[in-house]
Structure formats: C-alpha cells, structure tokens
N, C-alpha and C positions, 0 to 999 in steps of 0.2 A: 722959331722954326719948328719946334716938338709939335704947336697948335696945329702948323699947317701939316705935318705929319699925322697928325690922330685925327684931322679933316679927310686926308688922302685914304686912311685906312677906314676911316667912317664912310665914306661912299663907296668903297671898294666891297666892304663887308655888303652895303646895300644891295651892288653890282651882282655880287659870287651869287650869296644866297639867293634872291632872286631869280638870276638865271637858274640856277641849280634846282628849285622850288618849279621854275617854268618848263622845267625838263623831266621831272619827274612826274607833274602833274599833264605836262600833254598829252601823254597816252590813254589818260579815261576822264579826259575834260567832258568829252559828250556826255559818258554815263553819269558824270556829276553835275550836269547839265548847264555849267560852263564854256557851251561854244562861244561865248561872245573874246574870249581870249584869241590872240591870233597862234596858230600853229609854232610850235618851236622846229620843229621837224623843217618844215616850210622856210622858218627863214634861214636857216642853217646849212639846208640844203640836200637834206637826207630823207632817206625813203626804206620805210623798214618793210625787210620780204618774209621774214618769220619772226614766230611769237618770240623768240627771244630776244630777236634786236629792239623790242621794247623793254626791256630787261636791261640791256647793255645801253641804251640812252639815259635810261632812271640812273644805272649805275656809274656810266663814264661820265657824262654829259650833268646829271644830277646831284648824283652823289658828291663828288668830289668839290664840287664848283658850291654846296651848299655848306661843306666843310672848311673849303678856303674863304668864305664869307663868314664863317665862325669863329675861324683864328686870325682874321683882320677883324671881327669886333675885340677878341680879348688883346689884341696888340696894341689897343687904345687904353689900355689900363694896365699894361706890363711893360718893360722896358727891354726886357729877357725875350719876351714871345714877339715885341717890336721887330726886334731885329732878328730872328727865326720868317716872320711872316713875310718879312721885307725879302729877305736872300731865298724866299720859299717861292715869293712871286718874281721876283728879277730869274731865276733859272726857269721857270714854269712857263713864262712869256716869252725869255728868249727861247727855248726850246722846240716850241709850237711854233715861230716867228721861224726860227732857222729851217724846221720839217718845210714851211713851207716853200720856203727857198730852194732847198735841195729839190724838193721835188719839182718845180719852175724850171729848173735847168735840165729834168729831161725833155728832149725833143716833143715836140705835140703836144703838152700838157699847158694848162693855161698859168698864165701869170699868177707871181703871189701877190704882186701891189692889190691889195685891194682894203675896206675899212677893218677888217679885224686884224690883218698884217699891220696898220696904222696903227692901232691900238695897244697891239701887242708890243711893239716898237717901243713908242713912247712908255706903256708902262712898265716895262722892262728899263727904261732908263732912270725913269721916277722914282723905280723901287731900289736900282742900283744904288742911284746919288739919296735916297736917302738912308740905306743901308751904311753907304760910307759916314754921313752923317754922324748915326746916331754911334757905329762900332768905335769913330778916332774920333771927332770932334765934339762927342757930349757925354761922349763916357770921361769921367774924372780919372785921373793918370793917380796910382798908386805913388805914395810917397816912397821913394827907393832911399832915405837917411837913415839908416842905423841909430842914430843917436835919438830919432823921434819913435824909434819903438820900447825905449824902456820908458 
C-alpha cells in the first residue's frame, strides 16, 4: 500500500508542479516564444483586465500549485511530510470542491458538477483514505509495558 501511495503522490507532484509551472509561465509564453502551449487562462476560464491579475495568477494559480507539487515529491521520501501533504491535499480539495457548492446553490449561477469538481472529489477522498492509512494503520503503535523500558 505505501508503493501505491508514493505513486499517488508521484503523479500528483507531476500534476501541482506542472500546473503551477503552466500558470506562471502563461502570461509571457509569447515573449518567450512559446505560443505552441495552449493558454492556462483559456482553460480555466479567466480573463485578466489589469496588469496585476497577471501577478495574482503567477501567484495564486502558480505559486502555490508549484509548491504543493514540491511537498508531494518530498512526501515520497518522508513519512512525517506524507502525511502533512496527504491532510494538506484532502482540506485543499475539499475546500475548493465545497466553495463550489456553495456557490451552485445561489440562485442563477451555474452548476459545480463539472470535471475539476470530479477531481477534486475524488482527490479529496484519495488523500483522506490514505491519510487514514498511513496516521493508524502503518504507523507502529508504541509499546505502553513498563517492564519493556528498563
């Protein structure tokens, strides 16, 4: 089970970073002449009106997403940061899975079903169960006998 966990968090790191790399870089893909990349703006859905909202995509959209793919590679070699990056991602997915919910149930706005709500779902559940995993069933249980510590 730990393999297919340090697979989950090895593709995931691919995932983050990645994205986070595709967000940061699509605001001067042209001047680095780069167009053959498809827009991250475009598929996301976002359309920036001042220079700073290329700022806040590098930062929100990049930054962070290239940092969560940093701490899912070193959680393939820690056991401590495992399970930090597992309960990091299960709140991070639900969170954004739940905004969009809430925000689905006002009146006129469009539904959240759609594939990153999917996504987030499942990985939200992924990260749960194997958060439980790794915290009760693979952590070894301290010995509580008194007569085994002298």
């Amino acid at each position: 089970m730990i393999w297919i966990i340090r697979l989950f968090l090895l593709l995931y790191a691919v995932l983050y970073f990645g994205l986070g790399a595709w967000a940061v870089i699509d605001p001067v893909k042209d001047a680095l002449e780069l167009s053959n990349i498809p827009s991250f703006m475009d598929a996301v859905g976002l359309k920036v009106s001042a220079e700073i909202g290329y700022s806040e995509i590098a930062g929100l959209y990049g930054g962070i997403n290239m940092i969560i793919g940093l701490l899912c590679l070193l959680g393939i070699f820690s056991r401590g940061i495992t399970t930090f990056v597992l309960s990091l991602l299960a709140f991070l997915t639900f969170s954004i899975a739940l905004g969009r919910y809430l925000f689905a149930l006002i009146p006129s706005t469009p539904t959240f079903y759609n594939t990153f709500f999917i996504f987030e779902v499942i990985t939200f559940f992924l990260s749960l169960s194997f958060f439980l995993y790794m915290k009760y069933l693979y952590n070894p249980r301290k010995n509580a006998n008194i007569e085994d510590v002298a």
